[in-house]
N, C-alpha and C positions, 0 to 999 in steps of 0.2 A: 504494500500500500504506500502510495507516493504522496508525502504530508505537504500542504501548500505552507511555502515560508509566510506566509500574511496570515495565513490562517491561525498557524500557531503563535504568531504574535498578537493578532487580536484576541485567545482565547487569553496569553499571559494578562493583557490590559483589562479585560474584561475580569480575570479573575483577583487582583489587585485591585481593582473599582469595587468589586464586591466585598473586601474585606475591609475597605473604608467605608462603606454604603452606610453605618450610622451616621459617620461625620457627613459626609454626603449631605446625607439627611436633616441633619441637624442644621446642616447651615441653608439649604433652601429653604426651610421653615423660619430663619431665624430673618432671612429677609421676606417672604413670601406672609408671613404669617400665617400659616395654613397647612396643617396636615397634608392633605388630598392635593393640595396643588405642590406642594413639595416633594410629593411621593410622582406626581406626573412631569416636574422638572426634572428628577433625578433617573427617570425610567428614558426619558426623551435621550441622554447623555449617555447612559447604558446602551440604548437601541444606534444612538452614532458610533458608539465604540464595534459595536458589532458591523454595521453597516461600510463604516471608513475606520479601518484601527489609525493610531495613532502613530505621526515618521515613527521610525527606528531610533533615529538620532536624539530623541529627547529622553534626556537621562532618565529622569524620576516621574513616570506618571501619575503617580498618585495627586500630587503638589497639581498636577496642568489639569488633570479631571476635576479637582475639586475647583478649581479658575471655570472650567467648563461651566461649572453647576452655577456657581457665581453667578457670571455673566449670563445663564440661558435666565436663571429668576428674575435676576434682575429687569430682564427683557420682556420677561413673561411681566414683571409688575407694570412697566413703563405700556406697555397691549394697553396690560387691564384699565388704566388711569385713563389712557387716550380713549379708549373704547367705553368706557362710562360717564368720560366728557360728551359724547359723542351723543348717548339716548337718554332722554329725561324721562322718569318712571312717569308715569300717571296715575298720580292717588285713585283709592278706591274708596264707593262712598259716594254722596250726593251728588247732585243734579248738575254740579257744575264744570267746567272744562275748564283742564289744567291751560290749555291755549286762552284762557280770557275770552271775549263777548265778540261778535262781527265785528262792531264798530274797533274796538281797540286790536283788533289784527288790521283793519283795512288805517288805521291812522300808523299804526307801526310800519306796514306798504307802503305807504303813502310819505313816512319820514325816510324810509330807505331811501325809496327813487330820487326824493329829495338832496339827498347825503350823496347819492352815485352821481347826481347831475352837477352839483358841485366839485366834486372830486374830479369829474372828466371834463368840467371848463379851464380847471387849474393848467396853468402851464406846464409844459414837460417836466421841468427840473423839478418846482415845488412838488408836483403830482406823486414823483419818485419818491423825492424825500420825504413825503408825507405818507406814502405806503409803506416804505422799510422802515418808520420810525413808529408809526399807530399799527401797523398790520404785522410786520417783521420783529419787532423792539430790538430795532439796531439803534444803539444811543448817537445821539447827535454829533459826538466828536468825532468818530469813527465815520456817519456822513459824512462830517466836512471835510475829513483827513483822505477821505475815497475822492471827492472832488474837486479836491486841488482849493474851497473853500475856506471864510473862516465861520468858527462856531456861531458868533453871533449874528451874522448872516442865515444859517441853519437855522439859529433860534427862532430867528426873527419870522423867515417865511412858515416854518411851522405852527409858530403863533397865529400868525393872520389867516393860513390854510385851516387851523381848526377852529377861530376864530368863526371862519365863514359859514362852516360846516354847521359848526350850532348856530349858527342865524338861521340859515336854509332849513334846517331842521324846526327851531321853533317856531317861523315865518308858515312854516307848514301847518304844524300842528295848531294854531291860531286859526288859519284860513280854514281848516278841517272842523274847530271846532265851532265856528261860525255858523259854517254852513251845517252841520247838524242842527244847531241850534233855532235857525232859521227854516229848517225842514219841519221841524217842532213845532214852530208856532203857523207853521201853516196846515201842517193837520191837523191842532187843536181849532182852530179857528174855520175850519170847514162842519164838523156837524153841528153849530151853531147854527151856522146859514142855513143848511138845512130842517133844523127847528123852525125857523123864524117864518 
């Protein structure tokens, strides 16, 4: 019987992984907080050992497996945070929606558009640094050191770029709630007429 040399080197790593497998253990838990998800970081690390064994040349696996487990939790936590940024529960329980009322989704549309049609009157330059500074959180020195600027130039446009944005925004929200308001009194003021 003809032994693959890979073979028996992943059976050697794989059975050194398993004789740390507490520490393993221990320490995906210790960042993961959690049982079951530390038991499925450290089985993910074992099924790569089996899948790709590790170079030959790396002296001590134990030390690099346990770096594995490290970095795959800690990756696995970094998932989990983005992806629960990502979907808001919705209470359970009465009558009402976690999205709020028509009216306050169509004035929050309505301040968007507003905010987007400012942002793309801006001129190139402010536009940029207004997007990698509100959108990106690249600090403004770092802006100005990328264009050959200086900071309080940077400041300055950023200032009056957001400046404008919340004009545009409550200029909206104003004219929005006007005209509700005005929609109001012209329904109440119809089955009057109709009494009369």
């Amino acid at each position: 019987m003809v032994v693959n040399p890979s073979q028996s080197i992943s059976n050697e790593q794989l059975k050194a992984a398993l004789l740390t497998y507490p520490k393993l253990l221990a320490s995906a838990r210790r960042i993961t907080g959690c049982m079951t998800l530390a038991e499925d970081v450290v089985q993910e690390v074992l099924l790569q050992l089996v899948s790709k064994p590790l170079k030959s040349d790396i002296a001590s696996p134990a030390p690099y497996v346990m770096r594995m487990v490290r970095n795959l939790a800690r990756d696995h936590m970094r998932r989990l945070r983005y992806e629960r940024g990502l979907f808001v529960e919705e209470q359970i329980g009465g009558g009402t929606s976690a999205y709020g009322s028509p009216e306050e989704r169509l004035r929050e549309t309505e301040a968007y558009k507003a905010f987007r049609c400012t942002v793309e009157a801006m001129p190139a330059r402010t536009r940029k640094f207004y997007e990698e500074h509100y959108f990106d959180g690249v600090p403004q020195n770092i802006i100005a050191k990328e264009a050959g600027v200086s900071c309080a130039l940077v400041c300055g446009l950023l200032r009056d770029a957001h400046s404008r944005c919340l004009a545009a925004i409550s200029l909206d929200a104003d004219q929005t709630t006007e005209s509700y308001s005005s929609h109001g009194r012209h329904r109440s003021s119809r089955p009057r007429e109709m009494r009369a």
